[in-house]
Structure formats: C-alpha cells, structure tokens
N, C-alpha and C positions, 0 to 999 in steps of 0.2 A: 784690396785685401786688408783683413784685418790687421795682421804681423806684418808690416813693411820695414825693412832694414832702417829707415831710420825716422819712425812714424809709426803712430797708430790710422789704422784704416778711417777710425771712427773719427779722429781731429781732420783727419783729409775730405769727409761729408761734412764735416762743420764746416771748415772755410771752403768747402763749393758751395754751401747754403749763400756763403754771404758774398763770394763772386759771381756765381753764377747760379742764381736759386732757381730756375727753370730746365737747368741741368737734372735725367733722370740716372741713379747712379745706381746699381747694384753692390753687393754688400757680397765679399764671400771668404771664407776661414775653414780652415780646420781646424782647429778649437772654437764649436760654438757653446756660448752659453746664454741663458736667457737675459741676462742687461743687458749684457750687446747684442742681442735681438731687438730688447728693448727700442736700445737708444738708438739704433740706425733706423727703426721704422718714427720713431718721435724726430727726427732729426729729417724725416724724409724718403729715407733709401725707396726704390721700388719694390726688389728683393732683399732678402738675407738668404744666403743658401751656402750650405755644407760643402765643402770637400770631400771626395770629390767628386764630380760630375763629368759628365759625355758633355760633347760637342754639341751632339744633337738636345742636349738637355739645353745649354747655353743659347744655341739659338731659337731655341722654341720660348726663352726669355725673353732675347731680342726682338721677336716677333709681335710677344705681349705689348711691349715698349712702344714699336711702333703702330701696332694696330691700334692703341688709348692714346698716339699722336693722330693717329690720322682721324679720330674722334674727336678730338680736340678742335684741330682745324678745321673739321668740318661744322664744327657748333661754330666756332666763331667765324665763318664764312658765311651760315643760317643767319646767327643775328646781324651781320653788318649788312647782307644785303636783302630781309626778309621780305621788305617792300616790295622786291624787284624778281624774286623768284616765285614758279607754280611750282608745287609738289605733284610731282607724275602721276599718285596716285590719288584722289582725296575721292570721298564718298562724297561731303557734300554741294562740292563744284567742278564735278568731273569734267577731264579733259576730253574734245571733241576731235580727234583727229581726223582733216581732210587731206585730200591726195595729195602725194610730193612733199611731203613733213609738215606742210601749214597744219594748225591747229587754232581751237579756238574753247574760250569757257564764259559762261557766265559766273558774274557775280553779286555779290548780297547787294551792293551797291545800284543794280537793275544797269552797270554795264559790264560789256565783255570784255574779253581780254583775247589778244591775239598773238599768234608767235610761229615759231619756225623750229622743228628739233633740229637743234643745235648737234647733237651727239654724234652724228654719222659723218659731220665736216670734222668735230674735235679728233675723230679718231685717226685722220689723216695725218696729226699733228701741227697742220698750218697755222699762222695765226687771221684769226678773221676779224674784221670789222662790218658794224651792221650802218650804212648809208641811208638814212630816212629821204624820201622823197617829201619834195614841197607839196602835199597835197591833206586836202581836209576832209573830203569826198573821197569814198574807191567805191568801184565795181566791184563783185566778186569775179574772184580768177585775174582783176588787174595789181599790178604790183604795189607798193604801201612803203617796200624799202628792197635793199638790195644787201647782199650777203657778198662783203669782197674777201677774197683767201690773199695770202700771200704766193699765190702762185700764179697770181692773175686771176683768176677764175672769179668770175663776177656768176653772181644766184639772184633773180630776180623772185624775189615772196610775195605771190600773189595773195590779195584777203580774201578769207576763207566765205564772206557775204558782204553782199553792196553795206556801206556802213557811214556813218560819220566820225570822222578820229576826233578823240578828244582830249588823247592825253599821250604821249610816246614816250619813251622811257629812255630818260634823260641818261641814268644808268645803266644802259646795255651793254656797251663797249668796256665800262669797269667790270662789271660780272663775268662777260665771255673772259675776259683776259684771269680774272681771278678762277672760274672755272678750270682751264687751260693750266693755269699754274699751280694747283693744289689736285686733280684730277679727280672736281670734285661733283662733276657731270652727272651721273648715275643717281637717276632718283627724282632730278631739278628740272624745269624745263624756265627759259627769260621768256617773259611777256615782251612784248616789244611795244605795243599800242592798247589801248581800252578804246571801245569806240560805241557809238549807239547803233544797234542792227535799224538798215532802214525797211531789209528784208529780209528773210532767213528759210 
C-alpha cells in the first residue's frame, strides 16, 4: 500500500528490489497519481491499481503473476535442458508414434531419436526412473530400457525398429524429475536413445 502507518509503499519496493529483486509486488492506493504510477513501474512493481477493487479483481492479478511465473520456468527449463527434449509438435521432424507410447523421429543428423511418453506415468504422480539396458543392438518390439515407478511398477520400452543405439541420454532421469517438479510435461516429449535404423 502506498499510505502505510509508518512508511511509504513506494520505499517498501525499493528495498524489496535490493533484498529480494525477484520478488513480484503489486502496488495499490487510494490516492493515485501519476509519479507514483511512475515510479512503482520504474522501480519494478507488476501492477499499480486503485482503490478499490473486488476480490475477484485481485485475484485475476494473482493469476497474471503466476501464469508470467509459470512462463518463466518454463523458458528456463527449455534452455537448460533443450538438448534433451522433442517438442510434441514440430512440422519439420515429426513425431512417429508406435503402440504402447514408444515413439520415434528422425533427424537432420540422418539419426533417430527414440522415447516413451512419459505423460500418462507423470500424471499418476509417482516418481520414475528410466534404467537403460546394456545393449547396442535392439530388435523392434525388444526392450532398449525399462521405465521404474515408485510404486514398484517396472515398464519395459520396447524400440519402435530393429536399430543400433548410438547415443542414450545421459540426461533422462534429470529432465523426468525437472519435468515432474515444475509440471512442465505438456507439449515436451525426452528422447531417451538416437540410434541408426538397421530396418524400418
């Protein structure tokens, strides 16, 4: 609040800038005027708004707040682990979905890439770990890795065609878990292997 019994609103955004500058603060008075419009958006604020307001006004602010955090986190979840995720949708290495959630795509690189959606275990809530088997060769339809829940529930992921693995993704079990903890599923699928088709 602007008017605080023994403080201006506006010194109370300045020293949240310098304790806590990722803090997002709204700004609100019944006496507005335009400097302190000013200075709480120069200063940071998210809003400024008048006196007075509904509930429902209030929290459809709240909502803005979190829905530009949950954008946030999701960009910085895209670049830390961009290596390691397929985008669900892409026109120009579309994903191949085979039976039982295996999946599979080419890429510009002339190898594929191979995976399991993830999304239908996330929504259990368990936590899962992907167990890569020792092998360099698969069949298709033979397993390539195993999918364990915390529930015991062991998923054997068969590859989608006979292949040679050439690369597994050293990074799976950090993505699931960042996935899982930021619920940022929707949209991303984890490769798990890139491998050279020996048939298809």
């Amino acid at each position: 609040d602007i008017r605080l019994p023994d403080a201006s609103g506006i010194d109370v955004l300045r020293q949240t800038r310098d304790v806590q500058p990722n803090t997002d603060v709204v700004v609100i008075t019944g006496y507005p005027t335009l400097e302190d419009a000013k200075e709480s958006i120069r200063l940071g604020a998210f809003e400024y708004i008048e006196k007075p307001f509904t509930p429902e006004f209030m929290l459809n602010v709240a909502k803005k707040i979190f829905d530009r955090r949950g954008w946030i986190l999701r960009q910085a979840y895209i670049n830390e682990f961009r290596d390691y995720i397929v985008p669900l949708r892409e026109k120009e290495n579309p994903v191949i979905f085979y039976k039982e959630g295996v999946w599979a795509r080419p890429t510009h690189s002339g190898l594929w890439e191979i995976g399991y959606d993830l999304r239908y275990e996330m929504a259990a809530g368990e936590m899962l770990y992907v167990d890569f088997l020792n092998v360099t060769k698969v069949q298709a339809g033979e397993p390539f890795a195993r999918l364990l829940a915390g529930s015991g529930k062991i998923i054997d992921l068969p590859s989608p065609m006979t292949s040679e693995i050439r690369e597994i993704n050293t990074k799976a079990n950090d993505v699931i878990s960042a996935l899982m903890k930021e619920h940022l599923s929707e949209g991303w699928l984890v490769w798990l292997a890139r491998v050279v088709p020996l048939e298809i």
